[in-house]
C-alpha positions as CSV (number, residue, x, y, z in Angstrom):
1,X,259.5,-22.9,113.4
2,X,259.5,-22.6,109.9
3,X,260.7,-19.2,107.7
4,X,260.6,-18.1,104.2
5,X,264.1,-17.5,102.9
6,X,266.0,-17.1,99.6
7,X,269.6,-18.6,99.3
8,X,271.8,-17.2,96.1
9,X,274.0,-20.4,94.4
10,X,277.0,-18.2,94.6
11,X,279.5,-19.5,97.1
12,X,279.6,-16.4,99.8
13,X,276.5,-14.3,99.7
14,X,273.0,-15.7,99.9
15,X,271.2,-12.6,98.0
16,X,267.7,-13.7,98.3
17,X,268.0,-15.7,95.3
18,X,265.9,-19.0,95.8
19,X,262.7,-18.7,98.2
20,X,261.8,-21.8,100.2
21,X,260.9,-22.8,103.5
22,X,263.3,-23.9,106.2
23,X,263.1,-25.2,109.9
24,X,264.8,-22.4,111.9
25,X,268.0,-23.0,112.2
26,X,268.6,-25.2,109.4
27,X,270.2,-22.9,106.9
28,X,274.2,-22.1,107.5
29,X,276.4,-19.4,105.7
30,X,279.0,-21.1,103.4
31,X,282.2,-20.4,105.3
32,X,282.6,-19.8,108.8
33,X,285.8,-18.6,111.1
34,X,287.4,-21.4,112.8
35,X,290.6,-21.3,115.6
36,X,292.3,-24.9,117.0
37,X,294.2,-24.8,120.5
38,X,297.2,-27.1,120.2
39,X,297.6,-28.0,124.0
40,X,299.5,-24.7,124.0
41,X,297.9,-21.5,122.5
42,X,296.0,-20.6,120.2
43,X,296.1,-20.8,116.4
44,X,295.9,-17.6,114.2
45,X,291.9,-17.4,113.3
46,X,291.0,-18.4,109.7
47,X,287.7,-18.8,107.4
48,X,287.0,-21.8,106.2
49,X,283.9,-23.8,104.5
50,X,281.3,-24.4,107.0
51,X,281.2,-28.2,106.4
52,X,285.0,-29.1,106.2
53,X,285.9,-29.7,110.0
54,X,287.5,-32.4,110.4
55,X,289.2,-34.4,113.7
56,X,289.9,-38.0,114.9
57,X,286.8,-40.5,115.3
58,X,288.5,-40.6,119.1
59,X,288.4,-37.5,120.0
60,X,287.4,-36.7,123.2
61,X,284.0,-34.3,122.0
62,X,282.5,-37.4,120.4
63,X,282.7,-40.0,123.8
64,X,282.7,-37.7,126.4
65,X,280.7,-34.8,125.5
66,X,283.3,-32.3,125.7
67,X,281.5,-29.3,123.7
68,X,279.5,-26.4,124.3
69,X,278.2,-23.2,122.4
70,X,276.5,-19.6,122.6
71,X,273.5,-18.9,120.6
72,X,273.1,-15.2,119.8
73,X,271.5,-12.6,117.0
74,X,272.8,-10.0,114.9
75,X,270.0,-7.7,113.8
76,X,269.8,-5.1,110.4
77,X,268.7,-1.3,111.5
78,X,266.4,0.6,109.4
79,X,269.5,2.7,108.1
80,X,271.1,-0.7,106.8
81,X,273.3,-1.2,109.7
82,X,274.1,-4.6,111.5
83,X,274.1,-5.1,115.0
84,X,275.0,-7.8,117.7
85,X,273.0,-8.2,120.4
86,X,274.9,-8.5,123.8
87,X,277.5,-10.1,122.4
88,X,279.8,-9.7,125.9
89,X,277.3,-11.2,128.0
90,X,277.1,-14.4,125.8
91,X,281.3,-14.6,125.4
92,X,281.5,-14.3,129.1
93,X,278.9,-17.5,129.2
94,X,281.0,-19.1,126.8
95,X,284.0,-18.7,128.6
96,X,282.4,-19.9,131.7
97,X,280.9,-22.9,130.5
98,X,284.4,-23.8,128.9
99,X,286.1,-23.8,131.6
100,X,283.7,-25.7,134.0
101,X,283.8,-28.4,131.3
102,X,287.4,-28.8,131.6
103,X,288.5,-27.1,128.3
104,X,290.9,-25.2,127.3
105,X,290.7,-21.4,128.3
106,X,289.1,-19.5,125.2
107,X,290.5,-16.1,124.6
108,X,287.5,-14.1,124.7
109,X,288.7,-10.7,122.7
110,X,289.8,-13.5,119.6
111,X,286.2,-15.0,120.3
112,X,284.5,-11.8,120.1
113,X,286.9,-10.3,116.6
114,X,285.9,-13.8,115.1
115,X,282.1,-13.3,115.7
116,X,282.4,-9.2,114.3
117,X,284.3,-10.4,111.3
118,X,282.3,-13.7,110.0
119,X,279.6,-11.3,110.9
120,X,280.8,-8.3,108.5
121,X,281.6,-10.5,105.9
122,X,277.9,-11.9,105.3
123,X,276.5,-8.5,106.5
124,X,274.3,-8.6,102.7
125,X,272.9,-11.4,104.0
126,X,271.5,-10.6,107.6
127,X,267.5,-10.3,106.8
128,X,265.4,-7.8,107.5
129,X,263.3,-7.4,110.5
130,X,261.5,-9.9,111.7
131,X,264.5,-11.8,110.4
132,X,268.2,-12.0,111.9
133,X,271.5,-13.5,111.6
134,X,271.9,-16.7,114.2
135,X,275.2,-16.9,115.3
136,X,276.4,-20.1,117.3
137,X,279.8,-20.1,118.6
138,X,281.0,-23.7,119.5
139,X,284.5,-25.2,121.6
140,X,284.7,-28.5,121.4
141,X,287.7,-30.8,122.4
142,X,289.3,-32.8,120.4
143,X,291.9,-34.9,122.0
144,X,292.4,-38.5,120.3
145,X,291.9,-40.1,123.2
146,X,289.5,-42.6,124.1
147,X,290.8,-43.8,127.9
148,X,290.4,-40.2,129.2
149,X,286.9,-40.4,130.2
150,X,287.4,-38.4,133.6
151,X,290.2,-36.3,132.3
152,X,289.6,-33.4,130.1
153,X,291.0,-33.0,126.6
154,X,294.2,-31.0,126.1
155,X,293.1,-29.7,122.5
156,X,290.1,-27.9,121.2
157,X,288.9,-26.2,118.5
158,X,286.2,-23.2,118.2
159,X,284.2,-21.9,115.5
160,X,281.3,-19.9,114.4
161,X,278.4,-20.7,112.5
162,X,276.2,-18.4,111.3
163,X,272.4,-19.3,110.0
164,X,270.0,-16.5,108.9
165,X,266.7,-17.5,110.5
166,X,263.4,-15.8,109.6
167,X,260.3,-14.8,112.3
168,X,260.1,-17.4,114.6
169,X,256.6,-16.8,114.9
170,X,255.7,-16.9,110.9
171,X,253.0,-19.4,111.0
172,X,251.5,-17.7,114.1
173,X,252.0,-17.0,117.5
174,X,251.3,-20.0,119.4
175,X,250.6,-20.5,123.1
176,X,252.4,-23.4,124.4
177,X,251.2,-26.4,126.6
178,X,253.7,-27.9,129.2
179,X,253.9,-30.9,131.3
180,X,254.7,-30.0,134.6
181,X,257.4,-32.6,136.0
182,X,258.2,-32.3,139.7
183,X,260.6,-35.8,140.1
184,X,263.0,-35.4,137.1
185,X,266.0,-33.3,136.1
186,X,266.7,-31.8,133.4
187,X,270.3,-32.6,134.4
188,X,272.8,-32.6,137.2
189,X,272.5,-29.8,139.0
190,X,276.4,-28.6,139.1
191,X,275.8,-28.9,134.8
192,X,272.5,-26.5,135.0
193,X,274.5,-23.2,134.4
194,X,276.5,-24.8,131.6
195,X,275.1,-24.4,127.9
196,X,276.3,-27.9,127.1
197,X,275.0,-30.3,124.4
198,X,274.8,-32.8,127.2
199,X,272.4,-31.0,128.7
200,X,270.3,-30.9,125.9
201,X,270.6,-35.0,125.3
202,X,269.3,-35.6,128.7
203,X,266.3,-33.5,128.7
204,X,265.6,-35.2,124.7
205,X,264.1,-38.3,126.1
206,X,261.3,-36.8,128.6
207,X,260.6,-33.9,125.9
208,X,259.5,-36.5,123.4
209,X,257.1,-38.9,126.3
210,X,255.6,-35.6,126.8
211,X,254.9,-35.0,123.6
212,X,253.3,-38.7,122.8
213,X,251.3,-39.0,126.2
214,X,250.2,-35.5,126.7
215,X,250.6,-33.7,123.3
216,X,253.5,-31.1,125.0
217,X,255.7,-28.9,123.7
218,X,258.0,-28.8,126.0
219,X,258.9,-30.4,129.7
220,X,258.8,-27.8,132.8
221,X,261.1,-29.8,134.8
222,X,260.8,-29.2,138.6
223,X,262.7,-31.4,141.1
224,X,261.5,-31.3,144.5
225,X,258.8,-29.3,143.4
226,X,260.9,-26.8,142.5
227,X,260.2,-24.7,139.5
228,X,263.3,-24.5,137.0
229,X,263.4,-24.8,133.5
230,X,262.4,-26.2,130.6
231,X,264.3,-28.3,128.2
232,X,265.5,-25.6,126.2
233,X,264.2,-22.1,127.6
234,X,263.8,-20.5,130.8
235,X,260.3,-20.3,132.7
236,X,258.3,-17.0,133.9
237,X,255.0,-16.5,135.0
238,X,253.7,-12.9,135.2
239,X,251.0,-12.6,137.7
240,X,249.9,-8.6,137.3
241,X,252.9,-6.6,137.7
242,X,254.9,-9.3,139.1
243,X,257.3,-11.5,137.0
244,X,258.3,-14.6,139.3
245,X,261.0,-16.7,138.4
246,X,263.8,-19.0,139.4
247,X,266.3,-16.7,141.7
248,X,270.1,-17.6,140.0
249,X,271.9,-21.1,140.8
250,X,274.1,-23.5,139.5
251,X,271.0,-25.8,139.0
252,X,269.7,-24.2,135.5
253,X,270.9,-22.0,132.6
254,X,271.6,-18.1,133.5
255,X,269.5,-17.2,129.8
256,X,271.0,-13.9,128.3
257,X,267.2,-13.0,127.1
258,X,265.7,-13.6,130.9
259,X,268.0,-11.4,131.9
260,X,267.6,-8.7,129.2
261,X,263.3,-9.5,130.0
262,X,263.7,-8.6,133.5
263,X,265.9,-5.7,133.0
264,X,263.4,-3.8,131.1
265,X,260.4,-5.6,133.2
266,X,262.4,-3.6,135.9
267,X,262.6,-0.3,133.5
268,X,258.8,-0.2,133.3
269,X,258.3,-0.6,136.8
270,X,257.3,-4.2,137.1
271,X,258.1,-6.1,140.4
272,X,260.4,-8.6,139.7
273,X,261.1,-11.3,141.9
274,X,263.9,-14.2,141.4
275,X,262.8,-16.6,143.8
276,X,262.0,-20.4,144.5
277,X,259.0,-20.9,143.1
278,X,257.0,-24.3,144.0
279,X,254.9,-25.9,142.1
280,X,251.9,-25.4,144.1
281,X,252.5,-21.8,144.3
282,X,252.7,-21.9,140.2
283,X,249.4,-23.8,140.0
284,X,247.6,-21.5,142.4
285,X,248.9,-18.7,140.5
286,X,247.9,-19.6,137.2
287,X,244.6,-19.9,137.8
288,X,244.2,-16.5,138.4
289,X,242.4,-14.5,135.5
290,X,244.9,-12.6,133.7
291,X,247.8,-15.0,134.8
292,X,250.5,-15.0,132.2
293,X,253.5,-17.8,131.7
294,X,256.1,-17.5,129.4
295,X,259.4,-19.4,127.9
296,X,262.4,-16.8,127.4
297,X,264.9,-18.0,125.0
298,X,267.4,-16.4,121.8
299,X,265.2,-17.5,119.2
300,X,261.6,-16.3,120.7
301,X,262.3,-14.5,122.7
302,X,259.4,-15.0,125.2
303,X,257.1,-17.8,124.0
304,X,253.2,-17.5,125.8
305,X,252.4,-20.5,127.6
306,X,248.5,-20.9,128.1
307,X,248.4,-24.9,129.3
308,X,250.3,-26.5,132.3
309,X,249.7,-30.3,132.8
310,X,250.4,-32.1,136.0
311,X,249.2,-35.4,137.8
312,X,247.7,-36.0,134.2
313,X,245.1,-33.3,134.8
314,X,245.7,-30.0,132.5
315,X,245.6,-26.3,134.2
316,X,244.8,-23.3,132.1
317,X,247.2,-20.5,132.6
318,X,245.1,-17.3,133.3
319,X,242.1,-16.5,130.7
320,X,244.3,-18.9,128.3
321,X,246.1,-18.2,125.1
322,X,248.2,-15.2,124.6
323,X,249.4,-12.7,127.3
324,X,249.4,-9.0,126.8
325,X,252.3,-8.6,129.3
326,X,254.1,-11.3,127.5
327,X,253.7,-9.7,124.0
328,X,254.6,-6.0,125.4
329,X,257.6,-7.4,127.1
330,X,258.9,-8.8,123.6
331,X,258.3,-6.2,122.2
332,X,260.0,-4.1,123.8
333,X,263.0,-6.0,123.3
334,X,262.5,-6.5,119.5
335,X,262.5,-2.9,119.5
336,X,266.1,-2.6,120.8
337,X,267.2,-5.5,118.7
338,X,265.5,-3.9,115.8
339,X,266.8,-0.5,116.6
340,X,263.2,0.7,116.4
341,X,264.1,2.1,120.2
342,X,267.0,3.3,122.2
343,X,269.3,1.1,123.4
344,X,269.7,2.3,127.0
345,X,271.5,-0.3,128.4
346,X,274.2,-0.6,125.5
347,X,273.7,-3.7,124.6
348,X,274.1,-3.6,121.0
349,X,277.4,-3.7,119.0
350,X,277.9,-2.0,115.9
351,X,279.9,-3.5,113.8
């Protein structure tokens, strides 16, 4: 998605200086705060420039895929405030997917003062509503050592980037079309609960057939017949007042923002049900009238989905196009994020 954006020439503050488009996610904050892990503890946290990392061409991140990362928002209140949006539930992830990789054990409450304070120092430059401050935390390990391909590495280093992104939905809200895949995986299914940038490699290469045979956004991968994920966002289909979707597993990603969905789906009195979910049952579903589907993720939040393709034969999703459900569940959580509502479940930290 695309997002207008201004960008000052002074080294730490943007101040909506120069206006021009950007793809989301593109843009990054000069500095960012940085911590290494010597094999022994820790190093003292520090803020550095954003592109002036620097480890051996050996280490162990760049042949064994020893990294993974958090994605997660920082929002400005009416009153000028900054907040960040469940910020525990996405360290906890972090720490979990760490240590399943085999990397050194973060320390979550220097994780979480490094987030609040690259944060607060670039507070000027969190936008305004529809607009917010990405933050992407990242660990990566960085042992020299090229022969230790089922052995993890000893060192590490973490750091946080932070890129101001715009409305994802600037040029429009769009109702996606996915290819419905019931052999493939979007990887192994002891790495599914891991937000590794493996993960996101292996699903690359059936994302982009998809998109040259059947014009698709994204891949709805489905082993077995067994509705999952996509490449890059969780699935739900709202039938009514029902919201079906995958029950919890080590098989995909446990997203932050499905959760948050079904929480308040739950708060307005929806029935939700985390389940299997095959894909007959989906395509039966779906073409009910009034059917909804819908891709939760950080940076849409929930995406509408109107076209499902399978067996080369393409399935509208309900009356097509764009859900009502769908757009009252987001938002409802925009107005949390936004501070436009209460925030019943405290998940917002003020900085």
């Amino acid at each position: 998605m695309k997002f207008w954006r201004t960008v000052s020439t002074q080294k730490n503050s943007c101040n909506f200086r120069k206006i021009f488009m950007a793809a989301f996610g593109s843009l990054f904050m000069p500095e960012m705060a940085i911590t290494w892990f010597d094999g022994d503890s820790w190093s003292p946290t520090e803020v550095v420039a954003s592109d002036s990392i620097s480890f051996h061409p050996g280490a162990h991140v760049l042949h064994y895929s020893s990294t993974c990362f958090e994605g997660l928002k920082a929002f400005r209140h009416a009153d000028g405030s900054v907040k960040i949006f469940r910020m525990d539930k996405n360290i906890e992830r972090f720490a979990q997917s760490s240590r399943l990789l085999g990397l050194p054990e973060i320390d979550k409450a220097q994780t979480q003062q490094m987030i609040e304070s690259i944060v607060r120092q670039y507070t000027a430059d969190v936008p305004e509503p529809p607009g917010s401050m990405y933050i992407r935390p990242t660990h990566i390990g960085t042992e020299p050592a090229i022969g230790k391909a089922a052995v993890p590495s000893v060192t590490s280093c973490q750091y946080i980037l932070l890129s101001p992104v715009g409305d994802y939905f600037a040029g429009g809200d769009k109702a996606l079309r996915l290819l419905v895949d019931d052999e493939a995986m979007r990887c192994p299914p002891h790495m599914g609960m891991i937000k590794s940038g493996g993960n996101y490699a292996a699903a690359m290469g059936p994302i982009l057939n998809a998109k040259a045979q059947y014009q698709a956004d994204q891949v709805l991968f489905c082993p077995g017949g067994d509705v999952q994920e996509t490449g890059a966002a969780n699935f739900l289909l709202i039938d009514g007042n029902q919201i079906i979707t995958k029950a919890l597993d080590e098989s995909f990603l446990h997203g932050v923002t499905r959760d948050s969905i079904l929480t308040l789906a739950r708060d307005l009195g929806m029935d939700v049900q985390e389940r299997q979910l095959s894909v007959d049952e989906l395509l039966e579903r779906a073409a009910k009238p009034g059917c909804e589907a819908a891709l939760s993720g950080t940076a849409a939040v929930l995406a509408p989905v109107d076209t499902l393709i399978y067996k080369d034969k393409e399935y509208k999703v309900g009356n097509g196009g764009i859900g009502e459900t769908t757009v009252k569940l987001r938002r409802a959580l925009n107005d949390i994020q936004w501070g436009k509502a209460e925030d019943p479940h405290g998940w917002l930290t003020h900085l």
